[in-house]
mmCIF file as gemmi writes it, N, C-alpha and C atoms, coordinates in Angstrom:
data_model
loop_
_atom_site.group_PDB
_atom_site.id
_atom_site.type_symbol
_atom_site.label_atom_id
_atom_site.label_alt_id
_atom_site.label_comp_id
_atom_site.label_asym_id
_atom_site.label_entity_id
_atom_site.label_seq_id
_atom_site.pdbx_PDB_ins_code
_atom_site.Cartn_x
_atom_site.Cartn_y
_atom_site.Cartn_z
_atom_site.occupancy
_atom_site.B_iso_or_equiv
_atom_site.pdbx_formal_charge
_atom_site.auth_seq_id
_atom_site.auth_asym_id
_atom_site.pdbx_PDB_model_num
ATOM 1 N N . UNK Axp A 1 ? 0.837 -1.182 0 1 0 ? 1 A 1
ATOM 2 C CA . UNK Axp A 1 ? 0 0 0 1 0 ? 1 A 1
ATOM 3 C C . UNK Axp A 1 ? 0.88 1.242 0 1 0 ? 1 A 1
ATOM 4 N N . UNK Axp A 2 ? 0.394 2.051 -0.85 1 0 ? 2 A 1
ATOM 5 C CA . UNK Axp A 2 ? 1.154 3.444 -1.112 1 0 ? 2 A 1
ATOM 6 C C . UNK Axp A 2 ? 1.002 4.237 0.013 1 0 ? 2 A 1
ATOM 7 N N . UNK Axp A 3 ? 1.597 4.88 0.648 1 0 ? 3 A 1
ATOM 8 C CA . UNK Axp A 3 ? 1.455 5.94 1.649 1 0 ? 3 A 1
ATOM 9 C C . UNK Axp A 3 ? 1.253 7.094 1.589 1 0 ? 3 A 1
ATOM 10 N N . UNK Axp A 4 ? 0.185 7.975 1.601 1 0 ? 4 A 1
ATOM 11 C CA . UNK Axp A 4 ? -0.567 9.196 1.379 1 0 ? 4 A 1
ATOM 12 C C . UNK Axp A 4 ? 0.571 10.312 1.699 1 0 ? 4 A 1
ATOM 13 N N . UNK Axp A 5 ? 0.469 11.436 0.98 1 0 ? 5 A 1
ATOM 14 C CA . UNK Axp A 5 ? 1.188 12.257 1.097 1 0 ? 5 A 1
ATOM 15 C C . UNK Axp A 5 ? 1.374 12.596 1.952 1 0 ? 5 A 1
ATOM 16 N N . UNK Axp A 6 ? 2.615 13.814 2.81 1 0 ? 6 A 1
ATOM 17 C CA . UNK Axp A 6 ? 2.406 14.73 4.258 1 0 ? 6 A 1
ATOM 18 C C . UNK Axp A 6 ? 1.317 15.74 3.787 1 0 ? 6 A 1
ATOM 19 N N . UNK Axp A 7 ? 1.041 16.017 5.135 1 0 ? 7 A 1
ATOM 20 C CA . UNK Axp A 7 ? 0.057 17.084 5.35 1 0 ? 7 A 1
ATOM 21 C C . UNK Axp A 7 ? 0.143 17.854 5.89 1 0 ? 7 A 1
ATOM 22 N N . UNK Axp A 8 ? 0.115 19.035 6.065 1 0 ? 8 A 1
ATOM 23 C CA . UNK Axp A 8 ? 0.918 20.582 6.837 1 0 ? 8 A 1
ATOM 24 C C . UNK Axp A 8 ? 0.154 21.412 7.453 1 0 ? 8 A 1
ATOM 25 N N . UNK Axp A 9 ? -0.202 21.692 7.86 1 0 ? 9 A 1
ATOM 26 C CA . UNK Axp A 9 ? -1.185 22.895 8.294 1 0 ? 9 A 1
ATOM 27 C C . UNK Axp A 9 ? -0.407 24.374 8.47 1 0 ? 9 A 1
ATOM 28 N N . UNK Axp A 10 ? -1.003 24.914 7.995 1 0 ? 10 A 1
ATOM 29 C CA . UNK Axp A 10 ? 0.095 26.137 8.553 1 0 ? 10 A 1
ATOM 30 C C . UNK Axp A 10 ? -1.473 27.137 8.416 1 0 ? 10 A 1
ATOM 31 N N . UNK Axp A 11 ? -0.595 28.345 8.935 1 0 ? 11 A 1
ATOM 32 C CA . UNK Axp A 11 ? -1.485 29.788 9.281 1 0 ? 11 A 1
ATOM 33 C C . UNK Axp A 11 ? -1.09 30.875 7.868 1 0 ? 11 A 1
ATOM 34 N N . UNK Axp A 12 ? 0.017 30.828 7.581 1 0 ? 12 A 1
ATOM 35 C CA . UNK Axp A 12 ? 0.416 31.013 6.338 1 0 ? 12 A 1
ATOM 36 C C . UNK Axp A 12 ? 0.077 30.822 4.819 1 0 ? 12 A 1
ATOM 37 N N . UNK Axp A 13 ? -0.651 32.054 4.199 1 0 ? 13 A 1
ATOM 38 C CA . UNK Axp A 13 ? -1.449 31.504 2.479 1 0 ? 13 A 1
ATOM 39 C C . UNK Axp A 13 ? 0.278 31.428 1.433 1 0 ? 13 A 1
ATOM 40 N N . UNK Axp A 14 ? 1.57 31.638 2.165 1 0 ? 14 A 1
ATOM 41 C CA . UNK Axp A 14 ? 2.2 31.747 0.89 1 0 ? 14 A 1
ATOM 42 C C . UNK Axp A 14 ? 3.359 30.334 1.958 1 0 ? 14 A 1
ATOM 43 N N . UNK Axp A 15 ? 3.894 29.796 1.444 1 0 ? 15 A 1
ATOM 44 C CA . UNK Axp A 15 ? 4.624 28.284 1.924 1 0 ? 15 A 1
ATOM 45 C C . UNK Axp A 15 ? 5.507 28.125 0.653 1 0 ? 15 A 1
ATOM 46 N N . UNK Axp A 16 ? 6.931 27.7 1.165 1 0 ? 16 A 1
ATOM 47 C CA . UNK Axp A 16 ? 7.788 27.07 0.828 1 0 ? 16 A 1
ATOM 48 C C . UNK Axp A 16 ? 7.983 25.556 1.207 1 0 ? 16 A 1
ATOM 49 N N . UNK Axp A 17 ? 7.856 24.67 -0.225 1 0 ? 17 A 1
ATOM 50 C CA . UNK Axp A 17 ? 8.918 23.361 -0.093 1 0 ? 17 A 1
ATOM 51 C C . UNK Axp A 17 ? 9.533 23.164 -0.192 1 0 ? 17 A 1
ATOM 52 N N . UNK Axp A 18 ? 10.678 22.145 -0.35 1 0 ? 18 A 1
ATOM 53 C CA . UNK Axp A 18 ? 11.593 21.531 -0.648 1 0 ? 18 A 1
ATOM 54 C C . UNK Axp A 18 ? 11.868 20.145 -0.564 1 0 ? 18 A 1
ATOM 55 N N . UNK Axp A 19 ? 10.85 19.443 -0.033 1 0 ? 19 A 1
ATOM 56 C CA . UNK Axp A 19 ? 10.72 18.189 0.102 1 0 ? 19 A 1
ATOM 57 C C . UNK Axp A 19 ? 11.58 17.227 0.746 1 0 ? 19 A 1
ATOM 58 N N . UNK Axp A 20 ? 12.003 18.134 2.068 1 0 ? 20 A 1
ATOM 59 C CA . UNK Axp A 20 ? 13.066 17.514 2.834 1 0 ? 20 A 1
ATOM 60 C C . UNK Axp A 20 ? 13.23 18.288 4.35 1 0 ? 20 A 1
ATOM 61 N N . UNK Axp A 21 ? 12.178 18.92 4.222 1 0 ? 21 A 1
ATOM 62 C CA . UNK Axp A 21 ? 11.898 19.527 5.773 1 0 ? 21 A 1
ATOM 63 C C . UNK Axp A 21 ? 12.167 18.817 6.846 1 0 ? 21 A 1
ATOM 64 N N . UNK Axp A 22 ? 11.48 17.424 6.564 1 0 ? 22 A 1
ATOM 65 C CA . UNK Axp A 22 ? 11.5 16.778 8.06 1 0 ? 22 A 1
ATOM 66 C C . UNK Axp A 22 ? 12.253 15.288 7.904 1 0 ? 22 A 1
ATOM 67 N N . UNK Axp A 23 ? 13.083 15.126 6.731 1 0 ? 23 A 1
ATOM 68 C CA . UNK Axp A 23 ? 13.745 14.292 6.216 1 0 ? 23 A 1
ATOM 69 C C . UNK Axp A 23 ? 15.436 14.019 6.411 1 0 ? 23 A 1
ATOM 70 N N . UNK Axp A 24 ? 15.883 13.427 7.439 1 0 ? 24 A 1
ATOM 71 C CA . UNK Axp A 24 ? 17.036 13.723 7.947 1 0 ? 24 A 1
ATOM 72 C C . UNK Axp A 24 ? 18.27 13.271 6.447 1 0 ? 24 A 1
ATOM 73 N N . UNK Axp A 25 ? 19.037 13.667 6.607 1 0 ? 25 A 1
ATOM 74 C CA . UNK Axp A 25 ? 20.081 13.811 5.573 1 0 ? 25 A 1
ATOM 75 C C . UNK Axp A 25 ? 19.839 15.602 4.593 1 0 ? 25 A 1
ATOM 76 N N . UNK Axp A 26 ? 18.274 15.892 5.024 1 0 ? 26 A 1
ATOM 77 C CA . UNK Axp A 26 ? 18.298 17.626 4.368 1 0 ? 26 A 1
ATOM 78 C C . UNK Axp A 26 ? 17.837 17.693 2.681 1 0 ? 26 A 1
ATOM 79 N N . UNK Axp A 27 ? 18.586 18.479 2.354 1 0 ? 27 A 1
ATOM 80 C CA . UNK Axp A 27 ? 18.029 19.053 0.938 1 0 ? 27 A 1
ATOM 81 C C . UNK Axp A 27 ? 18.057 18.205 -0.219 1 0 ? 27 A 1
ATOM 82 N N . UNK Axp A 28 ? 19.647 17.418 0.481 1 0 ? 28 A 1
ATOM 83 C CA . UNK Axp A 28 ? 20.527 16.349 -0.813 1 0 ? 28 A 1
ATOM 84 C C . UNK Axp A 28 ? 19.029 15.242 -1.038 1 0 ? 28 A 1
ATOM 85 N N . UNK Axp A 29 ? 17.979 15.026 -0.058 1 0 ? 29 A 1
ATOM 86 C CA . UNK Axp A 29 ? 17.022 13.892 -0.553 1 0 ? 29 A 1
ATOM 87 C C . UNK Axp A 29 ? 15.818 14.882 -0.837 1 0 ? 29 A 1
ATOM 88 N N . UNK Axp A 30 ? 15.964 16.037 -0.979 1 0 ? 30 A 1
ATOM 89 C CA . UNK Axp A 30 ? 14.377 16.5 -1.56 1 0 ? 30 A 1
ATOM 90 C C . UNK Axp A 30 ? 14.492 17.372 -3.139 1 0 ? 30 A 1
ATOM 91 N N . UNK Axp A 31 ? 14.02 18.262 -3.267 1 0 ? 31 A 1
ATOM 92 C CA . UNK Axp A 31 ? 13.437 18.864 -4.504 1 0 ? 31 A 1
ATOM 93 C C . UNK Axp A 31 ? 13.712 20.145 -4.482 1 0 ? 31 A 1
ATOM 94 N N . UNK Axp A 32 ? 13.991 20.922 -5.388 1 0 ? 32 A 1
ATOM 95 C CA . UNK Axp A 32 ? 14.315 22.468 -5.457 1 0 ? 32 A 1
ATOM 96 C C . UNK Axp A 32 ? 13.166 23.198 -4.977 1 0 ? 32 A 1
ATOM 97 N N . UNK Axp A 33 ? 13.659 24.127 -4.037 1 0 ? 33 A 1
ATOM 98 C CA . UNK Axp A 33 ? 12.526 24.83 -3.052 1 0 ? 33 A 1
ATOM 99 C C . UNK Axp A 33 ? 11.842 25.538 -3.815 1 0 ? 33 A 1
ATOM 100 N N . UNK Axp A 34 ? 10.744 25.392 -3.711 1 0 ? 34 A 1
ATOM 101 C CA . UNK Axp A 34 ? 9.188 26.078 -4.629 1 0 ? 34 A 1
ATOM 102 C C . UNK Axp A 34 ? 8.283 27.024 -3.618 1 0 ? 34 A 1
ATOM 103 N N . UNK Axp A 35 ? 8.238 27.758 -3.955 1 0 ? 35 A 1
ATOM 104 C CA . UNK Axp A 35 ? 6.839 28.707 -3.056 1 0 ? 35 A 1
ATOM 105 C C . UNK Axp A 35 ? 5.578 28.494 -4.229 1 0 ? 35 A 1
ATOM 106 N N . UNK Axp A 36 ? 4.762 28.358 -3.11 1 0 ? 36 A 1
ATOM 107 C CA . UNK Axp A 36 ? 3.234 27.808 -3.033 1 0 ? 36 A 1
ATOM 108 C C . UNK Axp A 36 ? 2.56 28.799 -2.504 1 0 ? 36 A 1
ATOM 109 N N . UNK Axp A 37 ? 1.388 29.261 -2.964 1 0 ? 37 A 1
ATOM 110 C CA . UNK Axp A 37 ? 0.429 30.306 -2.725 1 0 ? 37 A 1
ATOM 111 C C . UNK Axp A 37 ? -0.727 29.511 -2.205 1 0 ? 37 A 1
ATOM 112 N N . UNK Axp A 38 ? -1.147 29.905 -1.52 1 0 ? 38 A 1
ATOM 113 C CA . UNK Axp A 38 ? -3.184 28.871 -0.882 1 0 ? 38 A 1
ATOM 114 C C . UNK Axp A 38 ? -3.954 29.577 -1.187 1 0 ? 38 A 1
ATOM 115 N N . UNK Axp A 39 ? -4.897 29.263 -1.861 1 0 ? 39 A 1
ATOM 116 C CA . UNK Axp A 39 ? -6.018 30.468 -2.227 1 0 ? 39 A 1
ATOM 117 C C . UNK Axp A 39 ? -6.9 30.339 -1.155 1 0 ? 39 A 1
ATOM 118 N N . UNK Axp A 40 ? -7.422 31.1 -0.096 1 0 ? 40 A 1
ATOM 119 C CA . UNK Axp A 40 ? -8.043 30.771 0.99 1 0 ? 40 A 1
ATOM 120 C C . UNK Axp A 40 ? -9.512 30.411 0.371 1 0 ? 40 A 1
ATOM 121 N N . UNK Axp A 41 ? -9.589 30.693 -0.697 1 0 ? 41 A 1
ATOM 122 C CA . UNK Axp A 41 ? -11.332 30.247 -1.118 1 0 ? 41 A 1
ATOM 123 C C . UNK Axp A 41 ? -11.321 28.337 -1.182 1 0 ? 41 A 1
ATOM 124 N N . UNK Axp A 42 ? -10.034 27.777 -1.208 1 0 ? 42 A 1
ATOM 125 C CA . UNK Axp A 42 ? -10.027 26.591 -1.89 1 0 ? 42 A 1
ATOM 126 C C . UNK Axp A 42 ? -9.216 26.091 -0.688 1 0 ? 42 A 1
ATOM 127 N N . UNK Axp A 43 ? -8.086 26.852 0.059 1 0 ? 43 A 1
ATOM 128 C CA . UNK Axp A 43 ? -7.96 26.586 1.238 1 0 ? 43 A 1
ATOM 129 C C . UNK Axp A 43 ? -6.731 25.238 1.424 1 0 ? 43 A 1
ATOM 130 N N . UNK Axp A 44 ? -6.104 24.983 0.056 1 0 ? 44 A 1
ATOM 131 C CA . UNK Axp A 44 ? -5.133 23.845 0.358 1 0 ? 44 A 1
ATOM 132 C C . UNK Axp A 44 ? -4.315 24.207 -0.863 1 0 ? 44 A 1
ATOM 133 N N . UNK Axp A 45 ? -3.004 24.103 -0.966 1 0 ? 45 A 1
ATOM 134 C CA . UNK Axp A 45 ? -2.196 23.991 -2.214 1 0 ? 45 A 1
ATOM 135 C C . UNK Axp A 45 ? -1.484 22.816 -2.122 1 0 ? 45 A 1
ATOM 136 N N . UNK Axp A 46 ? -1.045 21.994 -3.179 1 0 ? 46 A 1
ATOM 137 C CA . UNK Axp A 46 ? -0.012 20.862 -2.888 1 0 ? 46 A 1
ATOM 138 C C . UNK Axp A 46 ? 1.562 20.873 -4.205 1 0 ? 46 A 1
ATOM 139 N N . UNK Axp A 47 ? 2.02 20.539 -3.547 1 0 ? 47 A 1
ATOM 140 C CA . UNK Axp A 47 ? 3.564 20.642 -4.503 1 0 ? 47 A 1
ATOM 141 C C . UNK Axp A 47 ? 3.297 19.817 -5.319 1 0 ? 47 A 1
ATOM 142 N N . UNK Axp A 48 ? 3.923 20.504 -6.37 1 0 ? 48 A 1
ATOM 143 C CA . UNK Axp A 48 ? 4.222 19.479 -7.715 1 0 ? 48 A 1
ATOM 144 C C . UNK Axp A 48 ? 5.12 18.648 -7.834 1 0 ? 48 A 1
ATOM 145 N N . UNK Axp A 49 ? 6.184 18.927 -7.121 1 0 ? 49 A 1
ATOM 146 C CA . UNK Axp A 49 ? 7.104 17.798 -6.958 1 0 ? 49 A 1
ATOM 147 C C . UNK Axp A 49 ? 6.955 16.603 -5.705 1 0 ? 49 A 1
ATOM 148 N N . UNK Axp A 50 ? 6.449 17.074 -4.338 1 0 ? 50 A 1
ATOM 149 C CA . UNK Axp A 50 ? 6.171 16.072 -3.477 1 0 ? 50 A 1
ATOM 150 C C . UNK Axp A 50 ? 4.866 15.662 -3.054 1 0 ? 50 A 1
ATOM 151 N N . UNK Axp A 51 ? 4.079 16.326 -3.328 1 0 ? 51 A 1
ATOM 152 C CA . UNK Axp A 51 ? 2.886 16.14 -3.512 1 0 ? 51 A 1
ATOM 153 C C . UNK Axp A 51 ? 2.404 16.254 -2.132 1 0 ? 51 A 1
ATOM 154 N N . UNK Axp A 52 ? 3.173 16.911 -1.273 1 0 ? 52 A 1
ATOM 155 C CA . UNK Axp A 52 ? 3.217 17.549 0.36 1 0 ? 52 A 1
ATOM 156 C C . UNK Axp A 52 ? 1.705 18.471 -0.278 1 0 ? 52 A 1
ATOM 157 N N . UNK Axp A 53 ? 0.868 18.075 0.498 1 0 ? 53 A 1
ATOM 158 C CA . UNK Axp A 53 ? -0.322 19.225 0.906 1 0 ? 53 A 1
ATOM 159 C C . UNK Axp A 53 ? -0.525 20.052 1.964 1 0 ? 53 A 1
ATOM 160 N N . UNK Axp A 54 ? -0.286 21.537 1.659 1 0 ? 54 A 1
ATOM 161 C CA . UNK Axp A 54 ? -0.193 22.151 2.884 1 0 ? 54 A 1
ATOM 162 C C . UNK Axp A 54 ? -1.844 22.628 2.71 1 0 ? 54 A 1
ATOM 163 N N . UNK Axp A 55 ? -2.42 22.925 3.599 1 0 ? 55 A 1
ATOM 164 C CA . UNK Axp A 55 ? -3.286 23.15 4.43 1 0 ? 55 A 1
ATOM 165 C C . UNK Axp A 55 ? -3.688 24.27 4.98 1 0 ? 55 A 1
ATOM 166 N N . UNK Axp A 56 ? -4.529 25.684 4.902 1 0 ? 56 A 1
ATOM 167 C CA . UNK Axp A 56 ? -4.629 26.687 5.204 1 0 ? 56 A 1
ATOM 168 C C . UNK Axp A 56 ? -5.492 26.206 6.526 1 0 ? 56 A 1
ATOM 169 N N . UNK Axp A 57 ? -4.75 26.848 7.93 1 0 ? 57 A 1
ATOM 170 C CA . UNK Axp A 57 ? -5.769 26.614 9.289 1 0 ? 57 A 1
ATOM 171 C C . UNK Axp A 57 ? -7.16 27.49 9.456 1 0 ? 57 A 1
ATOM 172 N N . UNK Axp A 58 ? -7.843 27.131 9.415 1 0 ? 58 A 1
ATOM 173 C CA . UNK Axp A 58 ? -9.233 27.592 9.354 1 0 ? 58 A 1
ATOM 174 C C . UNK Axp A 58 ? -9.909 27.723 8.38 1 0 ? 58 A 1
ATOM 175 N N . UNK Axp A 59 ? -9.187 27.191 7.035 1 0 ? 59 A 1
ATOM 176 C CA . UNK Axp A 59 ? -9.762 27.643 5.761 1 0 ? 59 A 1
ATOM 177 C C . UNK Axp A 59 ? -11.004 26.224 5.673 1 0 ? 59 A 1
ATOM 178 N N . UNK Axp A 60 ? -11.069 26.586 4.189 1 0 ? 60 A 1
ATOM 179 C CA . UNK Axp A 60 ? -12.129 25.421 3.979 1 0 ? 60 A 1
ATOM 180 C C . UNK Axp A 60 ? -11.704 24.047 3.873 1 0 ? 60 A 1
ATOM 181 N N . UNK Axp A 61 ? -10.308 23.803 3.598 1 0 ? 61 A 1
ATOM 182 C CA . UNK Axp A 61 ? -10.045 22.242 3.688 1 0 ? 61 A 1
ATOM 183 C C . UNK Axp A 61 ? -9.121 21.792 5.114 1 0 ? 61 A 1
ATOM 184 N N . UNK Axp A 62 ? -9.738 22.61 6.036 1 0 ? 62 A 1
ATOM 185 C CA . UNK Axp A 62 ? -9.007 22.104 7.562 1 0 ? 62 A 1
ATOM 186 C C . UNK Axp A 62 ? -10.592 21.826 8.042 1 0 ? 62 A 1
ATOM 187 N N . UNK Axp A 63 ? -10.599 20.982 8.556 1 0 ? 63 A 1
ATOM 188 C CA . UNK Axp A 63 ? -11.202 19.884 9.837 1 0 ? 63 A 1
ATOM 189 C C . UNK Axp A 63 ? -12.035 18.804 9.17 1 0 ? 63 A 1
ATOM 190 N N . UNK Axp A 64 ? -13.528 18.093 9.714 1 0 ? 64 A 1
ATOM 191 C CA . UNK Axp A 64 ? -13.191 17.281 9.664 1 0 ? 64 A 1
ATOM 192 C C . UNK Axp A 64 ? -14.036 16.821 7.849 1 0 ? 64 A 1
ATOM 193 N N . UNK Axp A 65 ? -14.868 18.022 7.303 1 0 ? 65 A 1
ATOM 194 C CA . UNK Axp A 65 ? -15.303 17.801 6.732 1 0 ? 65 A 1
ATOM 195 C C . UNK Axp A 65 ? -14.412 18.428 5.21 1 0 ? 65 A 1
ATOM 196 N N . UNK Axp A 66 ? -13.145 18.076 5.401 1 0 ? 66 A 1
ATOM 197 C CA . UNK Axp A 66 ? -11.962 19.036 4.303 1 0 ? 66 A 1
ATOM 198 C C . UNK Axp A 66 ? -12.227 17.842 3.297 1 0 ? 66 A 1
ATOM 199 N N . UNK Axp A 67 ? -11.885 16.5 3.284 1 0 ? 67 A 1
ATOM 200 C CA . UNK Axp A 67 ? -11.863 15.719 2.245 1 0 ? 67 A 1
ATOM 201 C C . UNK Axp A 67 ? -13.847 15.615 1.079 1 0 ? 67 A 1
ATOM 202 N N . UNK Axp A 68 ? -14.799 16.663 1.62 1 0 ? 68 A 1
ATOM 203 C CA . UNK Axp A 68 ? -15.751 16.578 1.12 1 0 ? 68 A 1
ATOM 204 C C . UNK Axp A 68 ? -15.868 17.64 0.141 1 0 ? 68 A 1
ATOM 205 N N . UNK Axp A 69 ? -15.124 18.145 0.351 1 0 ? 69 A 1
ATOM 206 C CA . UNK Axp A 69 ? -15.273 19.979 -0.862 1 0 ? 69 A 1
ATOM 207 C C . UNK Axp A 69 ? -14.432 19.237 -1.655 1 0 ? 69 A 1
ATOM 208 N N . UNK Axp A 70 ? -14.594 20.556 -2.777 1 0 ? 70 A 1
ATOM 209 C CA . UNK Axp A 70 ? -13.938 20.157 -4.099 1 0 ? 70 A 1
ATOM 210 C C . UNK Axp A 70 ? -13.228 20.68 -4.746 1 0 ? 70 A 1
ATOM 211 N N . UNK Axp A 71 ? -11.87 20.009 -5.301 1 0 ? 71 A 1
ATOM 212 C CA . UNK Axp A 71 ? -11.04 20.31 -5.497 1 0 ? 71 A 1
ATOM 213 C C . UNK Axp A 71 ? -10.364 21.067 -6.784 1 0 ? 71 A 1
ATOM 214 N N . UNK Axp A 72 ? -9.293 21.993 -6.707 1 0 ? 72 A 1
ATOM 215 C CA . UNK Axp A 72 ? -9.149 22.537 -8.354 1 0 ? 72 A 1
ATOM 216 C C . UNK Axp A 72 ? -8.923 21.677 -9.357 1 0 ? 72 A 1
ATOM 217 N N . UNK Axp A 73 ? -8.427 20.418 -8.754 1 0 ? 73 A 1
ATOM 218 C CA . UNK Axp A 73 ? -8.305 19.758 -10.157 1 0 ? 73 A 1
ATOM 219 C C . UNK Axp A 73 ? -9.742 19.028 -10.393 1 0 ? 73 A 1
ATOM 220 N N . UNK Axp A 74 ? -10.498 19.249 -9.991 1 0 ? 74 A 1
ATOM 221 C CA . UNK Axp A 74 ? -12.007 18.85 -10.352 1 0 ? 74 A 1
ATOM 222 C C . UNK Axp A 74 ? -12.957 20.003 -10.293 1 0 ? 74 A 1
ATOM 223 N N . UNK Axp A 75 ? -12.015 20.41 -10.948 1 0 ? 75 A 1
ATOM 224 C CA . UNK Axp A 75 ? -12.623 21.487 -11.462 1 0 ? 75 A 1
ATOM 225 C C . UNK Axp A 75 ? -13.308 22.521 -11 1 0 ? 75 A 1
ATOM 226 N N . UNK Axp A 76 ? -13.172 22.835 -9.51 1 0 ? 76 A 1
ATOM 227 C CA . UNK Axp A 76 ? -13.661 23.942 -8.89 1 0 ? 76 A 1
ATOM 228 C C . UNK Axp A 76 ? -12.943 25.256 -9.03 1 0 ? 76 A 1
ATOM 229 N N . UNK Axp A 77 ? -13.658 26.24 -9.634 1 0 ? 77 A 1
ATOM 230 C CA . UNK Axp A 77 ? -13.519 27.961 -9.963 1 0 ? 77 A 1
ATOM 231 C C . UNK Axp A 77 ? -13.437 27.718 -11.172 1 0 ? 77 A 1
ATOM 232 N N . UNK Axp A 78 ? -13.647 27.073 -11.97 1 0 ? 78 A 1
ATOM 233 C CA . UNK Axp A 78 ? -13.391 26.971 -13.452 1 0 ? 78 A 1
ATOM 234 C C . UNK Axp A 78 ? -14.671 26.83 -14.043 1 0 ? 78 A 1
């Protein structure tokens, strides 16, 4: 079984990855650091390279009903 991406929460709409935050050995095992914007209407952004989903706190995809809204790649605001 595949193991679901990390998940982040932060208070922050603009986030940096690198895909080695919490990955001991550092940068040498992750991905060139990317800044990520959260649109608070949609309330989650996820990296293109790690597929880390960060999480806007209080937005619409934090608690328990986040996996029921819908997502930009299904086409929500479009």
């Amino acid at each position: 079984m595949i193991e679901p991406p990390e998940t982040v929460r932060t208070s922050q709409t603009r986030v940096a990855c690198d895909g080695a935050t919490d990955i001991p050995g550092g940068a040498a095992l992750g991905h060139p650091r990317v800044w990520l914007e959260i649109d608070p209407e949609i309330g989650h952004v996820d990296c293109g390279y790690c597929d880390r989903r960060f999480i806007l706190i209080g937005g619409p995809a934090d608690g328990p009903q986040a996996g029921e809204g819908r997502d930009i790649g299904d086409g929500a605001g479009a």
